[in-house]
N, CA, C and O atoms as a Maestro MAE file, in Angstrom:
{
 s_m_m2io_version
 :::
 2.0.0
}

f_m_ct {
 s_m_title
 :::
 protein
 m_atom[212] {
  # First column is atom index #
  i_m_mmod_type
  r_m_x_coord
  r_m_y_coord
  r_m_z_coord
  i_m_residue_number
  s_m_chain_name
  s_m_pdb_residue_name
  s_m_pdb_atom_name
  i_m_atomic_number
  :::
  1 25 24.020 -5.506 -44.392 1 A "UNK " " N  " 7
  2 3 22.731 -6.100 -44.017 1 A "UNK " " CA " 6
  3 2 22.876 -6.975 -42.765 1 A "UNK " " C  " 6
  4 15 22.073 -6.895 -41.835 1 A "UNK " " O  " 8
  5 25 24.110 -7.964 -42.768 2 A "UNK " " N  " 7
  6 3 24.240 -9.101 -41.609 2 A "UNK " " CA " 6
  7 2 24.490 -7.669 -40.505 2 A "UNK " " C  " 6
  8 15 23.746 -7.640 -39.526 2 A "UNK " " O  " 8
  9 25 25.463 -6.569 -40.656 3 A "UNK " " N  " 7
  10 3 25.708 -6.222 -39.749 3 A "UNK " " CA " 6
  11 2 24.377 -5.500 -38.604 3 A "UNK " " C  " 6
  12 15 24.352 -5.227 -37.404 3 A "UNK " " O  " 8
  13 25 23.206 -5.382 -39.946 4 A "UNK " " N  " 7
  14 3 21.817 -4.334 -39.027 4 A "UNK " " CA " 6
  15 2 21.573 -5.327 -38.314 4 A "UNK " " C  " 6
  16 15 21.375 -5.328 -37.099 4 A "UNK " " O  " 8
  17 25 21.575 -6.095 -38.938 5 A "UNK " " N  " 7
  18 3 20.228 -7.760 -38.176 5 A "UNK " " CA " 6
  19 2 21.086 -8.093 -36.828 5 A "UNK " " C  " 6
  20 15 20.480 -8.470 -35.825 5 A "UNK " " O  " 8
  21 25 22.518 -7.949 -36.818 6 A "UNK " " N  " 7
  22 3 23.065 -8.506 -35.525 6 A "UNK " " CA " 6
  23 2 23.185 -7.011 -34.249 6 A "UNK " " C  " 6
  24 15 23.093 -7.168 -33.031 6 A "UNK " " O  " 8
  25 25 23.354 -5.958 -34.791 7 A "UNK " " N  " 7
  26 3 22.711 -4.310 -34.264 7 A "UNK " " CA " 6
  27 2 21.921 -4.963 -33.298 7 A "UNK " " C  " 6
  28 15 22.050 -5.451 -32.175 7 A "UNK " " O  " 8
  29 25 20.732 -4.724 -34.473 8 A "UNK " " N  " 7
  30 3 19.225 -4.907 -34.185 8 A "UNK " " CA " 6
  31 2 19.100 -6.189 -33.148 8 A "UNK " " C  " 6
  32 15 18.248 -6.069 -32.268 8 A "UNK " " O  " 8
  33 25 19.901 -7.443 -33.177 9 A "UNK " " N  " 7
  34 3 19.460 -8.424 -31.844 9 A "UNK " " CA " 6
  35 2 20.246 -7.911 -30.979 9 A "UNK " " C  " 6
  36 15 19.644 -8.035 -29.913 9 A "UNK " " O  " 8
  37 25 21.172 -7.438 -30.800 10 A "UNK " " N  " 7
  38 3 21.957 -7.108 -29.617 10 A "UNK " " CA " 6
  39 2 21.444 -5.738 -28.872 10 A "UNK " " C  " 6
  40 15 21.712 -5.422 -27.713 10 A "UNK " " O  " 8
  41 25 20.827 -5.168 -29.594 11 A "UNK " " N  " 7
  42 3 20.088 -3.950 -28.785 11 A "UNK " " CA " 6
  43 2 18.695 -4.789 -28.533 11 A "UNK " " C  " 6
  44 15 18.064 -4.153 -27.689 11 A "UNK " " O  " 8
  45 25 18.084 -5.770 -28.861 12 A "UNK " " N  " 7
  46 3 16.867 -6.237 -28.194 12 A "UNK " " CA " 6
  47 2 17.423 -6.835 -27.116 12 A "UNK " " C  " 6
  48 15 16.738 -6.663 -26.107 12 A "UNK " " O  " 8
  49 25 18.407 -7.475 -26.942 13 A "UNK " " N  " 7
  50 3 19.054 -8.184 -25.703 13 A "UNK " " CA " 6
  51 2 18.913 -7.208 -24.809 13 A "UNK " " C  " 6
  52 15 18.152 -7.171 -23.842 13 A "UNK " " O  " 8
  53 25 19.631 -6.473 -25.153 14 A "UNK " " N  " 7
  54 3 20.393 -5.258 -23.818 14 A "UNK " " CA " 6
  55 2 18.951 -4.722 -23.655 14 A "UNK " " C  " 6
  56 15 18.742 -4.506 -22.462 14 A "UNK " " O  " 8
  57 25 17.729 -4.389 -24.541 15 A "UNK " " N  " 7
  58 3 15.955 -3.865 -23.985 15 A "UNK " " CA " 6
  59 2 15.895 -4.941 -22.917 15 A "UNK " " C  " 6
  60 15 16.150 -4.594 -21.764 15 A "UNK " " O  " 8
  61 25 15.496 -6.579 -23.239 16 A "UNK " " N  " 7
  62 3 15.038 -7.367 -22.497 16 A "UNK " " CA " 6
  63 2 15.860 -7.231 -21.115 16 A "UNK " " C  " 6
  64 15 15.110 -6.987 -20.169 16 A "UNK " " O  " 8
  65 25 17.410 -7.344 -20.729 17 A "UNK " " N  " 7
  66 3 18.168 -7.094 -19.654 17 A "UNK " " CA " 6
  67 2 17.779 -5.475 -19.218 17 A "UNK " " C  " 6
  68 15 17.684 -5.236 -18.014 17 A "UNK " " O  " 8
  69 25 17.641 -4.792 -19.829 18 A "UNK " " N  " 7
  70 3 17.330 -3.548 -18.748 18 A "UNK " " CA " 6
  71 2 15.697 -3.959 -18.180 18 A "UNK " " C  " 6
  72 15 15.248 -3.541 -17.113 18 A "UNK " " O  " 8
  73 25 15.215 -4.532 -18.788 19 A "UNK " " N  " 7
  74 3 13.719 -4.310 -18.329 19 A "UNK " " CA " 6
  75 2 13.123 -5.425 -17.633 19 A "UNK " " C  " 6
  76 15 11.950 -5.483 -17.262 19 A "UNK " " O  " 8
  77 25 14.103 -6.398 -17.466 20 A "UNK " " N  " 7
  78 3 14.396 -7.564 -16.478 20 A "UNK " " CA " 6
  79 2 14.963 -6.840 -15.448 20 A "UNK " " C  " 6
  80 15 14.640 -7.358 -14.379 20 A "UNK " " O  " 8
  81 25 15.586 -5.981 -15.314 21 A "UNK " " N  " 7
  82 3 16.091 -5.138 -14.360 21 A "UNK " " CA " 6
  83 2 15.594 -4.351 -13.661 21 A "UNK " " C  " 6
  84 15 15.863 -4.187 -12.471 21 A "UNK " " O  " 8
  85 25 14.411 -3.463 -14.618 22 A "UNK " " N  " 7
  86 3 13.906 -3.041 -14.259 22 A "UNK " " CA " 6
  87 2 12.495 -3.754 -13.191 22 A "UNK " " C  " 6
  88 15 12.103 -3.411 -12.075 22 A "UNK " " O  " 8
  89 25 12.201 -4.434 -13.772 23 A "UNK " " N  " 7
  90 3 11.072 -6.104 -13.086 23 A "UNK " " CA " 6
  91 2 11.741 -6.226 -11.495 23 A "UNK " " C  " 6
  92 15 11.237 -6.168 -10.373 23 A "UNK " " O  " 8
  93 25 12.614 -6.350 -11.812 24 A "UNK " " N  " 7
  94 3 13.402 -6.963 -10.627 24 A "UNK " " CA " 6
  95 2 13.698 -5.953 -9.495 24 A "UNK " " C  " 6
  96 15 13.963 -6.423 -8.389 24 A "UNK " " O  " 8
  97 25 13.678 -4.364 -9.691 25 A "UNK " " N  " 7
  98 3 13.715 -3.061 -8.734 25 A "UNK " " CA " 6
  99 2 12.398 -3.245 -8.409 25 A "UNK " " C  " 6
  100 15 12.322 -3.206 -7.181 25 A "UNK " " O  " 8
  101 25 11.583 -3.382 -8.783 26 A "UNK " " N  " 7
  102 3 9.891 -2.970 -8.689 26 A "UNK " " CA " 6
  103 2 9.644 -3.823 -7.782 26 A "UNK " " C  " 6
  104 15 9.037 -3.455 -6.776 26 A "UNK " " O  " 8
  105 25 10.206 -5.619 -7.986 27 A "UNK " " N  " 7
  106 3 9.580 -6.565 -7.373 27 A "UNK " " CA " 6
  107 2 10.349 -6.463 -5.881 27 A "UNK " " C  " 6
  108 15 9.812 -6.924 -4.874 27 A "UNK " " O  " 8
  109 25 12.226 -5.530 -5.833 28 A "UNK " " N  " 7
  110 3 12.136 -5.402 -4.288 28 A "UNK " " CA " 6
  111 2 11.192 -4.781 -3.799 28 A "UNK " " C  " 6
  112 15 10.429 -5.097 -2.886 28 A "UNK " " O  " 8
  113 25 11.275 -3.422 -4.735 29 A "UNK " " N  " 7
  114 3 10.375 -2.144 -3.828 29 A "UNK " " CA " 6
  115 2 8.987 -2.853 -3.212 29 A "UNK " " C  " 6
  116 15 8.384 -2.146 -2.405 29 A "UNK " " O  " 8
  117 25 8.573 -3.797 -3.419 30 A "UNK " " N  " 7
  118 3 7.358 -4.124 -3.475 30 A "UNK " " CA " 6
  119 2 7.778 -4.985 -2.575 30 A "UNK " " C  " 6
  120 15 7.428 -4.329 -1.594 30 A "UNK " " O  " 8
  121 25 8.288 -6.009 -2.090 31 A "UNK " " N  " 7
  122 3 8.434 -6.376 -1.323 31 A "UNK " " CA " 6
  123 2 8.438 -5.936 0.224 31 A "UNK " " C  " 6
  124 15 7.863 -6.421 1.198 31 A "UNK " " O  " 8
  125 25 9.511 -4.567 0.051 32 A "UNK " " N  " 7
  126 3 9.744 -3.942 0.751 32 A "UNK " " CA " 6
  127 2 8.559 -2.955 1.788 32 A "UNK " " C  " 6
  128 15 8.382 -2.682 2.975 32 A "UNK " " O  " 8
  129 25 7.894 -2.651 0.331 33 A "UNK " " N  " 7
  130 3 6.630 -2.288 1.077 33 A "UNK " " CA " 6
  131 2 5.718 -3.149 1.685 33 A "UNK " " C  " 6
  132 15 5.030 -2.728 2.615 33 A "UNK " " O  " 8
  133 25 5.622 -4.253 1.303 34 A "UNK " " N  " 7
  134 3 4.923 -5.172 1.925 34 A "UNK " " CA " 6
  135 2 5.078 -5.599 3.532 34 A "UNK " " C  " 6
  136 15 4.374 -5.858 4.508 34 A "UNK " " O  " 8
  137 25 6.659 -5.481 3.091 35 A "UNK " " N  " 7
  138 3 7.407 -5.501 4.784 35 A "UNK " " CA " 6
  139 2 7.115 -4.696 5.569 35 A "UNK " " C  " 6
  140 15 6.852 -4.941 6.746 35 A "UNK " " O  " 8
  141 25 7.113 -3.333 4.918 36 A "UNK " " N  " 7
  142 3 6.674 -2.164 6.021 36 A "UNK " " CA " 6
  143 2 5.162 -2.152 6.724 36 A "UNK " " C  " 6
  144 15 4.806 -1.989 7.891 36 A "UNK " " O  " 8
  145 25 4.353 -2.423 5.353 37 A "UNK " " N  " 7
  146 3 3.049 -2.393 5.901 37 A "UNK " " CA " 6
  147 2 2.526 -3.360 6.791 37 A "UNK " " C  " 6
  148 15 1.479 -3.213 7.420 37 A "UNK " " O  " 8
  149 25 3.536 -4.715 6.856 38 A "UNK " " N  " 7
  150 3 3.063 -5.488 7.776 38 A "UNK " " CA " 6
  151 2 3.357 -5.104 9.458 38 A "UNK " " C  " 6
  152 15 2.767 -5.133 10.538 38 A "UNK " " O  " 8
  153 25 4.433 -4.801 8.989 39 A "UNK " " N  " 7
  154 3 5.518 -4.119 10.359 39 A "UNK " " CA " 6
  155 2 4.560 -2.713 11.125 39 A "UNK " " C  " 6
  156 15 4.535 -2.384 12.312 39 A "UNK " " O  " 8
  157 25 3.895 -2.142 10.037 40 A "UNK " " N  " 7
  158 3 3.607 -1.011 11.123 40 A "UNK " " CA " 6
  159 2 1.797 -1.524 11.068 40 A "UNK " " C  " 6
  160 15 0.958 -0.814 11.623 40 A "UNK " " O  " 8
  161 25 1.531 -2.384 10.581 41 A "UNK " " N  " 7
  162 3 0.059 -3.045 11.264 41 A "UNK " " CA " 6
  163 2 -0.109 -3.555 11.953 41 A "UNK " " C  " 6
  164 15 -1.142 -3.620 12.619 41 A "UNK " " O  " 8
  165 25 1.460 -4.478 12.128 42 A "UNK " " N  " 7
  166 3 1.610 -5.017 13.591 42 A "UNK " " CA " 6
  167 2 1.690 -4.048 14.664 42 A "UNK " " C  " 6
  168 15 0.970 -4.273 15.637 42 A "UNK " " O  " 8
  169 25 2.354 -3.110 14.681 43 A "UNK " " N  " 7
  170 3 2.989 -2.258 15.537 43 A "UNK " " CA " 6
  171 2 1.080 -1.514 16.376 43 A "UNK " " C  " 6
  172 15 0.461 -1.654 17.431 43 A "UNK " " O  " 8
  173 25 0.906 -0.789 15.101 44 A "UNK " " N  " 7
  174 3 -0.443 -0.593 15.255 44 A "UNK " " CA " 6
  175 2 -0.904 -1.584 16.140 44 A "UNK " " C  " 6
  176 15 -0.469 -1.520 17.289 44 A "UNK " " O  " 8
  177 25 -1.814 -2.631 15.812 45 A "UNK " " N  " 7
  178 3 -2.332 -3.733 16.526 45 A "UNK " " CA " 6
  179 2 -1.561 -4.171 17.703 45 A "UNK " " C  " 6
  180 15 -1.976 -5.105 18.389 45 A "UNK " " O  " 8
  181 25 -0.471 -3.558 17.979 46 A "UNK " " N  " 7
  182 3 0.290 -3.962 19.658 46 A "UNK " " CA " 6
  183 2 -0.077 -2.521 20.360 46 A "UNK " " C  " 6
  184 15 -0.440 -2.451 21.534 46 A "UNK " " O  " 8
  185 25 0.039 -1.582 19.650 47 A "UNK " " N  " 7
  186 3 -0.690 -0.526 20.282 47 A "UNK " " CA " 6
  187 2 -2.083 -0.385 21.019 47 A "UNK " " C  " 6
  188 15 -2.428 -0.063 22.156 47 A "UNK " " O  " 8
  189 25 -2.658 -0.728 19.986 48 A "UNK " " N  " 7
  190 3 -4.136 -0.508 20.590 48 A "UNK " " CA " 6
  191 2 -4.153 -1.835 21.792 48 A "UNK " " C  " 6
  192 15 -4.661 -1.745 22.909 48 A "UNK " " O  " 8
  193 25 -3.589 -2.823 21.332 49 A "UNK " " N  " 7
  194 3 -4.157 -4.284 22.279 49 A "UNK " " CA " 6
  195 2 -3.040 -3.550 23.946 49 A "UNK " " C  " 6
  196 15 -3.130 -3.908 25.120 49 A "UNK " " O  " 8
  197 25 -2.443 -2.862 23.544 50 A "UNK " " N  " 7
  198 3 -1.736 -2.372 25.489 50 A "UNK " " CA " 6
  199 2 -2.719 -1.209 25.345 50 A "UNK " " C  " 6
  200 15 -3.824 -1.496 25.805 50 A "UNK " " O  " 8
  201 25 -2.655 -0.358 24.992 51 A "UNK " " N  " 7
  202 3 -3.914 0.563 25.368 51 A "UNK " " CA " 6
  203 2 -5.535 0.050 25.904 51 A "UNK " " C  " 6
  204 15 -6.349 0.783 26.465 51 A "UNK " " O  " 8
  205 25 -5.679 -1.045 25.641 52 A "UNK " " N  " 7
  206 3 -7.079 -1.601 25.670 52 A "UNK " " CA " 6
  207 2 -6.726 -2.495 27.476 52 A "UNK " " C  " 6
  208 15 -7.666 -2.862 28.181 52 A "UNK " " O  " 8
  209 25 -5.929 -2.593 27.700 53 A "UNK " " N  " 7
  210 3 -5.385 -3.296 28.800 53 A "UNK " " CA " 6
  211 2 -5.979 -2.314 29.736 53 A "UNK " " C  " 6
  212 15 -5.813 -2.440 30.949 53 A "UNK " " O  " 8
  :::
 }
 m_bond[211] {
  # First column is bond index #
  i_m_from
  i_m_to
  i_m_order
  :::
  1 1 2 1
  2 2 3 1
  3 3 4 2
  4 3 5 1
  5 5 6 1
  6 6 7 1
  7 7 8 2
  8 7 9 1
  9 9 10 1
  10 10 11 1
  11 11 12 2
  12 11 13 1
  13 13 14 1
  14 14 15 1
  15 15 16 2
  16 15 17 1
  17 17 18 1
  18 18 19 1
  19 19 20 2
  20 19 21 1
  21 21 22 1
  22 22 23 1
  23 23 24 2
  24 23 25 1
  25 25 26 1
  26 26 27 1
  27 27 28 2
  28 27 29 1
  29 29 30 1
  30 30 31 1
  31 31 32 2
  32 31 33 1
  33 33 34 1
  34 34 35 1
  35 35 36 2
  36 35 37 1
  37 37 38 1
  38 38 39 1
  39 39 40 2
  40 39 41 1
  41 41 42 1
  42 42 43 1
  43 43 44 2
  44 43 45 1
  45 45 46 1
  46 46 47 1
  47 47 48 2
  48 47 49 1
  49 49 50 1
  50 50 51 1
  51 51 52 2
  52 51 53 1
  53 53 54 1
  54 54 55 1
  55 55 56 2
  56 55 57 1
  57 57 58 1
  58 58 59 1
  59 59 60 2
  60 59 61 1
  61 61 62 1
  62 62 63 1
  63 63 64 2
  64 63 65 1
  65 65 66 1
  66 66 67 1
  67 67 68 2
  68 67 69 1
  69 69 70 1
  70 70 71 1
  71 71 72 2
  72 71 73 1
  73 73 74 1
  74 74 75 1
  75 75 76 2
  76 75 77 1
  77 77 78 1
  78 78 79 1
  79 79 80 2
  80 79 81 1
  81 81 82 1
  82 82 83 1
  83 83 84 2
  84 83 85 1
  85 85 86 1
  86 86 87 1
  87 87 88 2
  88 87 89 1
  89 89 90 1
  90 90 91 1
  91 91 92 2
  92 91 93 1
  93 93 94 1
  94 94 95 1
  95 95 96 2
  96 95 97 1
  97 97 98 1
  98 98 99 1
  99 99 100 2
  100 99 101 1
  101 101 102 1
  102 102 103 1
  103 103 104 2
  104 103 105 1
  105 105 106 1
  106 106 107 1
  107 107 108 2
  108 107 109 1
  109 109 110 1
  110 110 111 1
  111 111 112 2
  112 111 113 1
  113 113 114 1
  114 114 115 1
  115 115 116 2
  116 115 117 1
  117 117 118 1
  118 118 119 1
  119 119 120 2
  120 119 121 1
  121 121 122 1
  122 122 123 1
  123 123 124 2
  124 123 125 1
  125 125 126 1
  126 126 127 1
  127 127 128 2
  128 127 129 1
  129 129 130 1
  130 130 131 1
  131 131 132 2
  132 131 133 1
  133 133 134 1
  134 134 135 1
  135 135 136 2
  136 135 137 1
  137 137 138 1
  138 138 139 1
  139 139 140 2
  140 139 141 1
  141 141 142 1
  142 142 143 1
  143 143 144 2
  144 143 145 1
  145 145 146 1
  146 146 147 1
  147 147 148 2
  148 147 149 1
  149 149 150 1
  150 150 151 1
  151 151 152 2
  152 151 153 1
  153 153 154 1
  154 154 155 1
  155 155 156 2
  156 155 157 1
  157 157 158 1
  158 158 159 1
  159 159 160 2
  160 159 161 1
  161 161 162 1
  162 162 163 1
  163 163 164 2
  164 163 165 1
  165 165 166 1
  166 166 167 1
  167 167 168 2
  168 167 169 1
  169 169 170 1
  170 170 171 1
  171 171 172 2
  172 171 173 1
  173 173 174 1
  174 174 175 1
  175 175 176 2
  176 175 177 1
  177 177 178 1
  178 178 179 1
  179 179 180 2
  180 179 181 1
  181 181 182 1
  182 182 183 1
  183 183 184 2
  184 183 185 1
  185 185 186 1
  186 186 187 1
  187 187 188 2
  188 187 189 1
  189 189 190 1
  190 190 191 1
  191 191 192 2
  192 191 193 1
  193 193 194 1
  194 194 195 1
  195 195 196 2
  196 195 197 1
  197 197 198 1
  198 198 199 1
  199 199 200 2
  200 199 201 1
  201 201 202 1
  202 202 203 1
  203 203 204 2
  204 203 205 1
  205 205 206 1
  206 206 207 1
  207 207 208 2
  208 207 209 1
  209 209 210 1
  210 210 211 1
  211 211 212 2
  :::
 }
}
């Protein structure tokens, strides 16, 4: 019985750490995109402002 109950918390550990892990890929990717989209709105917006010259 002690041995299910200590199973059973040590596989909820290792759920919460993968899926903290998982949190934590998502929140680069997301970052990352954020980076890009700023980067090529800028890029954009330097475009048009020398074209408009």
């Amino acid at each position: 019985m002690i041995f299910s109950i200590i199973e059973f918390e040590s596989a909820k550990l290792q759920n919460n750490y993968e899926l903290r892990g998982m949190n934590e890929e998502k929140k680069k990717k997301k970052t990352i995109q954020k980076i890009f989209v700023r980067r090529t709105f800028a890029e954009c917006l330097y475009i048009t402002y020398s074209k408009s010259d």
